[in-house]
C-alpha positions as CSV (number, residue, x, y, z in Angstrom):
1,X,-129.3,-14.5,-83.5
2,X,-127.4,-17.5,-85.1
3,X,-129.5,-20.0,-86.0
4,X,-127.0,-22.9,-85.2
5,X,-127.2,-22.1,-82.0
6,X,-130.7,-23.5,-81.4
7,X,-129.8,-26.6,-83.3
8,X,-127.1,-27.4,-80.9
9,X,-128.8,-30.1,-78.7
10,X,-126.9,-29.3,-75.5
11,X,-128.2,-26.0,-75.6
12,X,-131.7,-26.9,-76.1
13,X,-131.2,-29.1,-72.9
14,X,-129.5,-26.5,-70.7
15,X,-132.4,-24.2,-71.8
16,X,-135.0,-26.5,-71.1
17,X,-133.7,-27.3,-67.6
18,X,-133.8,-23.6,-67.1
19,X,-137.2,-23.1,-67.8
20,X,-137.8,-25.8,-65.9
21,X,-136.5,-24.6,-63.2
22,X,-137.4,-21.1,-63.4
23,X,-141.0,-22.7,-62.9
24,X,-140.0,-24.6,-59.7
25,X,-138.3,-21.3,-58.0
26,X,-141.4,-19.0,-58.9
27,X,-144.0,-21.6,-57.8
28,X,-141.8,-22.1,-54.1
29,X,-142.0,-18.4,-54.4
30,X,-145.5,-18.2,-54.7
31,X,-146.0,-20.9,-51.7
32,X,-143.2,-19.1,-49.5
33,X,-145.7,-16.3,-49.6
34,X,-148.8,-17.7,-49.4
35,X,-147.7,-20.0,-46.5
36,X,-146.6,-16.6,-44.3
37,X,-149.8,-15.2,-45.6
38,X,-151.9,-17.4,-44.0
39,X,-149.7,-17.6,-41.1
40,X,-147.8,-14.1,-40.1
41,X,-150.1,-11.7,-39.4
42,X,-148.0,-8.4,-39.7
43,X,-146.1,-7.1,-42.9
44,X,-143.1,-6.5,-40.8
45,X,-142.6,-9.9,-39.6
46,X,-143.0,-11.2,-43.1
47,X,-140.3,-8.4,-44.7
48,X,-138.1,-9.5,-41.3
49,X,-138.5,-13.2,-42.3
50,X,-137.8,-12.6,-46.3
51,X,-134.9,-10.4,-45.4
52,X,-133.2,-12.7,-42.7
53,X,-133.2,-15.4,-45.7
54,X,-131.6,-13.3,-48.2
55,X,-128.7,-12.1,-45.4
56,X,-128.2,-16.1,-44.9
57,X,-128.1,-16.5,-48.2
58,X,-125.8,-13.4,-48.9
59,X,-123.4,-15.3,-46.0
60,X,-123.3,-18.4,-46.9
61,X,-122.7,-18.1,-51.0
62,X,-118.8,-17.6,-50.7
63,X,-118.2,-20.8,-48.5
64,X,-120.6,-23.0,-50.5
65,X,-118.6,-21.3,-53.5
66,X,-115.0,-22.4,-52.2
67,X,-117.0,-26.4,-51.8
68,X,-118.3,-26.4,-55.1
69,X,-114.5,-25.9,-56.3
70,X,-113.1,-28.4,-53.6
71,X,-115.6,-31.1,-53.9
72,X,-116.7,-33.7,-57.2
73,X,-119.3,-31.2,-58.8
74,X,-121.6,-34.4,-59.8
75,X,-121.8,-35.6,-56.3
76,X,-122.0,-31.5,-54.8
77,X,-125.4,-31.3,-57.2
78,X,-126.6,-34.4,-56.3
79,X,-126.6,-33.8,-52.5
80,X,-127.6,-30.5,-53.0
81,X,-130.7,-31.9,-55.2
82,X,-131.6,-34.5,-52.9
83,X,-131.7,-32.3,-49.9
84,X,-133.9,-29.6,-51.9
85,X,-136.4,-32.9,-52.8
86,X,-136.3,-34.1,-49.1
87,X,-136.7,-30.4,-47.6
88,X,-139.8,-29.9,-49.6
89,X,-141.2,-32.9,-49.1
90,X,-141.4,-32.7,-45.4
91,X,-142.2,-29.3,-45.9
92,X,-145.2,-30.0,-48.2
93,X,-146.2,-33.0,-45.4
94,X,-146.4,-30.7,-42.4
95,X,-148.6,-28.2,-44.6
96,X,-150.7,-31.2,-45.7
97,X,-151.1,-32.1,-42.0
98,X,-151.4,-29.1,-40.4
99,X,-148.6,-29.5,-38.3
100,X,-147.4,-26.4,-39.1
101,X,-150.3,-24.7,-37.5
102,X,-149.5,-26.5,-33.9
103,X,-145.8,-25.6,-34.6
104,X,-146.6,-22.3,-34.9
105,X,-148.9,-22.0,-32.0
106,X,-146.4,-23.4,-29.9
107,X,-143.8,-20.9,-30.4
108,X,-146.2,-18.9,-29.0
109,X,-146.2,-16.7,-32.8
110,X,-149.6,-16.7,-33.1
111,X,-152.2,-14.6,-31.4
């Protein structure tokens, strides 16, 4: 490899935010599971749950491609940032507070 390369400070930034977060995905990873671990009792359900968001995902990547080209890039990131922060958050609150549990129940999901 060329050695200029790691001297170029934007690179050592982009590569830093990367691993960064490649950290944050793997650890959501690792709580997406554990949370449907502790909460849906059968394998298929789980696979059914996993699959259903990669299909949305799958879906909705063109359209949010073609509003990443129409909209300002800095504010797209932003609001896309912020909703991540804010979706977590409440998401980490109802697991802190067992409200997720009572959710659950009520669905009538749990046995």
């Amino acid at each position: 490899m060329n050695s200029s390369l790691f001297r170029n400070r934007a690179f050592i930034i982009l590569m830093i935010g990367e691993a960064i977060q490649g950290g944050g995905i793997w650890t959501s990873i690792i709580a997406n599971l554990q949370f449907m671990q502790s909460h849906v009792p059968s394998d298929l359900g789980k696979s059914l749950i996993l699959m259903c968001g990669l299909f949305l995902g799958v879906l909705i990547s063109p359209q949010a491609g073609v509003w990443a080209d129409r909209y300002d890039k800095k504010k797209s990131c932003s609001y896309q940032g912020s909703f991540v922060v804010l979706l977590r958050f409440v998401c980490s609150l109802l697991y802190i507070t067992n409200l997720s549990q009572s959710c659950y129940c009520q669905w009538s999901l749990c046995s």
